[in-house]
Structures are given as structure tokens and as C-alpha cells.
Phi, psi and omega in degrees: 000116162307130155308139175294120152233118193284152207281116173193177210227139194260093176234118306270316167335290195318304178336301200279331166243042132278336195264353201272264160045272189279314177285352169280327170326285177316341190270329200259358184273327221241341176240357216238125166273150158336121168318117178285164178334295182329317184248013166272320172299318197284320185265030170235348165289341202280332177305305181294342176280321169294318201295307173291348184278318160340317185243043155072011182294143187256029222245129169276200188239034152268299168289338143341284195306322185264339176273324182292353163264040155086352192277165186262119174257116196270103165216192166294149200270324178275005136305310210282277181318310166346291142292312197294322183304314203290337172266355160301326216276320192290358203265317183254061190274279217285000192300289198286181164266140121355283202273349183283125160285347189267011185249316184314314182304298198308293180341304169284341151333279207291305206274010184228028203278132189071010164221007172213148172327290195255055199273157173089016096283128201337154177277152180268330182245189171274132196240144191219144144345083173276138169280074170066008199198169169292029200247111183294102153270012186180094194290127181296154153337189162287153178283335207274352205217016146266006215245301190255009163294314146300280174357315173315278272262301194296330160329321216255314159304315161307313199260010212261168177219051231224127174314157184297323186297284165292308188296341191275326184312302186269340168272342168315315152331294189287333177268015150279300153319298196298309205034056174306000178254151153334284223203126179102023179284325207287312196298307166342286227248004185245291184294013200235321165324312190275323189273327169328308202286337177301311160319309198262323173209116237284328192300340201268356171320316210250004178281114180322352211329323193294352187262020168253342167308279198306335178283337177222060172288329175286310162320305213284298170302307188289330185284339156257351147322316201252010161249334166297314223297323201265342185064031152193164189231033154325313170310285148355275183293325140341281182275333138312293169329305197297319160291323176287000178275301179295310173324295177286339159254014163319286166332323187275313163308283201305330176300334174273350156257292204325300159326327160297299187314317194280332165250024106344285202285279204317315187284324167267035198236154172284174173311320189290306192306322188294335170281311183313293189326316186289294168347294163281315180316320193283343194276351219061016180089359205275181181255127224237138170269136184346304172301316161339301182297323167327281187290316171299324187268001182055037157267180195207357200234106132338285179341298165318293162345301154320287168251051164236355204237291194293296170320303197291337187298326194270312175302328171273003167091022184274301183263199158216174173255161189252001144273033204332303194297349185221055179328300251250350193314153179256046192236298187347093203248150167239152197229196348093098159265208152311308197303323173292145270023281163342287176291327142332296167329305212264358153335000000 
């Protein structure tokens, strides 16, 4: 009896941005220390806010930020839920095997625990692809022919010898394809992907790859459309490599920069902008009215206020107004940008 092997094709792009790949990698193993807790944080919020806005979670990466502290989020409760699974699950990432399939169950146990009857089991009925929109692009197998179609599939990953780069590409793909679950194939198939590559080089643990998929959702959906259509998932494995390209070197700037920027900012901003910086850290990050800051910094002169606190703030890009277009409003809220976060941290 022939082994299963799924249908693709090597073709010289794939080559070529494997080979692009593994050298910024090699660049970034041989010069780079380990990430601190800081941006391991930042880039595992940034993985759960993409992975979930995909399948439509509306949650920023701020309410991200406050539910892994413990913070209370006025949001929809299976949003809420949502996240909290998605950081369990990257919370146990090294935890798992690759190639186990009984691990693969657990994962989906966790990442779907409170949103399905039965999670962490093959699905029972017929399940179909939404493109991004109510438009079906893809009816899955039969349910009666998922149990050994995975069996293939893991079958086929044990034994393959296909780079970590291409083998991680198709079975995301194929577990796409399949769709053994009710619910949560798309998260599944991001993450079982992100721990393959994890697994072969320890660096892909903190790359965000999943918030550059959601940033090209669309792209994402026409690339598995256009690999059922070819019977093969050539297409596919493309536009992942290629997003896993734009990932690492995002990453790779901001671990190389954020740290410059951040003791830049901390070295040219006065005492005041840095109390302000302290002010929202006290606030919770929430977005704050002049007076608010006022009354947390125990000021009493507007005037001062402004312009020793407020201006430099706004000018050197740490805050915004959350009215850019009506400064004067009496609505008028401030808010935290990254770079003012990036300088909080490093507070």
C-alpha cells in the first residue's frame, strides 16, 4: 500500500524564499541575543491579536494586553474567551510535539474550551471554508473520512523530508483542507504551523508571522482557493513563505530598533513628558481627559499643563489626541502610541 503523500509542487519562488529565509535567520541566530520578556511579550500579543481578528475577533491589542494582566475588558464575553484560550495555548507552545497527533486534540481542547460543545475532537458533520465573507470556498471531506485523513496527514509529516519551511506550509494547508474540526481549523493550522517551524528553529517561538497573514486576509483566503482549484498547494506555501519573510524582517527591525528608539525617547523627553508616561501606566493605559492627567499628576494650572507636559508629549509622538480633527473638543481624549508604550516599558 502507497504512502499519502499531499499534492504540491517545489517551485523555484518557493526555492528561492527558503533560501532568503534560512539567511536572515542565520543572521539573526549568530548576532542577536535572546529577546527580552519585553518584546516576547509584545510579539505574542501581536501573534493572538492576528490569528483571532481573522476569524473576526474585534479585540485590540491593547485589551489583549489587559486581559493577560488580569485587567477587567468591557468586550463581548466569547471574545474575551477567546484570547484567554489563545494565550493558554501559546503559554503551553513548547510543551507540545509536532508530529503527535493526540497533542494536536489537546491544543484544540485549550484553544477552543467554552466556545464548542465538544472541543479537542475530530468533528462529526459537514463543514465548509468561508472566504472571508459568506461566500463557502470550500466544502471539507466528509466527516466519516477525517480520522484517517489526519492519520495521513501526520503519517506523512514524521516521515517527510521536505524542509521545515515547505512541510510546515502544507500541512497548514492540508489541515485547511480537511478541516477536522467544527470550529478553529484556521487558529489550529496557524499555530500547529508556527510550533513545526518552532520546533526546527527556536526563533520562529516570538515571530509574529500570524499578524502579517491578517494584514493579507484576503491574499490568504484566494491562496487556498487557488490550491483546491490546482490540486496542489503550491500557491499556498508561497504566500506563507512570503509573509514569513515580511515577519522576520519586521521583527527583526523592531527587536533592533525598539531598544534604540525607546532609550532615544526616555533620553530626549523632559521629566514632565515622563510623568505623564507614569500617569497613564497608573490609569491603565486607558485613554485619558486632560483633566484626568491633571488630577493623577496633581496639577492645578492648565496652562503649565500643557505646555510642559501635554505639548511635548504630543509632539514627540508618545501620545494623540483620539480627536485629531476637533483639537479643541470637549470629547477630547489622549491616548498611549506604541512608541509611548515602548517608553513606558522600558520605564
Amino acid at each position: 500500500m502507497s504512502q499519502y503523500k499531499p499534492p504540491y509542487t517545489v517551485s523555484s519562488k518557493i526555492v528561492s524564499l527558503v533560501a532568503e529565509i534560512c539567511e536572515v535567520l542565520g543572521r539573526m541566530s549568530a548576532l542577536e541575543s535572546p529577546q527580552e520578556l519585553r518584546l516576547r511579550r509584545i510579539n505574542r500579543i501581536k501573534t493572538v491579536h492576528g490569528s483571532l481578528a481573522i476569524e473576526g475577533n474585534t479585540l485590540t491589542e491593547d485589551q489583549i494586553s489587559a486581559i493577560i494582566d488580569g485587567k477587567k475588558v468591557v468586550a463581548p464575553l466569547r471574545e474575551i474567551q477567546e484570547v484567554r484560550n489563545a494565550v493558554k495555548v501559546y503559554d503551553q507552545f513548547t510543551e507540545w510535539k509536532a508530529t503527535n497527533d493526540d497533542e494536536l486534540l489537546k491544543a484544540h481542547e485549550i484553544l477552543m474550551s467554552g466556545l464548542l460543545d465538544a472541543p479537542g475532537q475530530y468533528r462529526t458533520k459537514a463543514v465548509g471554508i468561508m472566504g472571508g465573507g459568506n461566500d463557502i470556498i470550500h466544502m471539507a471531506p466528509p466527516a466519516g473520512r477525517v480520522l484517517q485523513l489526519m492519520n495521513d496527514l501526520f503519517s506523512w509529516l514524521r516521515r517527510t523530508d521536505a524542509h521545515p519551511l515547505i512541510a510546515s506550509s502544507v500541512f497548514h494547508y492540508e489541515l485547511e483542507f480537511i478541516h477536522p474540526f467544527e470550529d478553529g481549523n484556521g487558529r489550529m493550522g496557524r499555530l500547529w504551523q508556527t510550533l513545526i517551524l518552532a520546533q526546527w528553529n527556536p526563533l520562529f517561538a516570538d515571530i509574529p508571522v500570524e499578524s502579517m497573514i491578517y494584514t493579507n486576509q484576503q491574499e490568504y483566503y484566494k491562496a487556498l482557493n487557488q490550491s483546491t482549484n490546482q490540486a496542489d498547494c503550491a500557491p499556498f506555501i508561497e504566500f506563507i513563505l512570503e509573509n514569513i519573510m515580511s515577519a522576520i524582517k519586521s521583527d527583526q527591525v523592531s527587536d533592533q530598533v525598539s531598544d534604540q528608539v525607546s532609550d532615544q525617547v526616555s533620553d530626549q523627553v523632559s521629566d514632565q513628558v515622563k510623568s505623564l508616561v507614569g500617569a497613564f501606566a497608573k490609569a491603565g493605559n486607558k485613554e485619558q481627559a486632560a483633566l484626568e492627567l491633571m488630577d493623577t499628576l496633581k496639577l492645578s494650572h492648565r496652562p503649565t499643563f500643557r505646555k510642559n507636559y501635554l505639548h511635548p508629549a504630543l509632539e514627540s509622538g508618545i501620545i494623540e489626541m483620539t480627536v485629531p480633527d476637533k483639537p479643541r473638543t470637549k470629547n477630547q481624549k489622549y491616548r498611549m502610541t506604541a512608541k509611548g508604550r515602548m517608553m513606558r516599558d522600558k520605564q
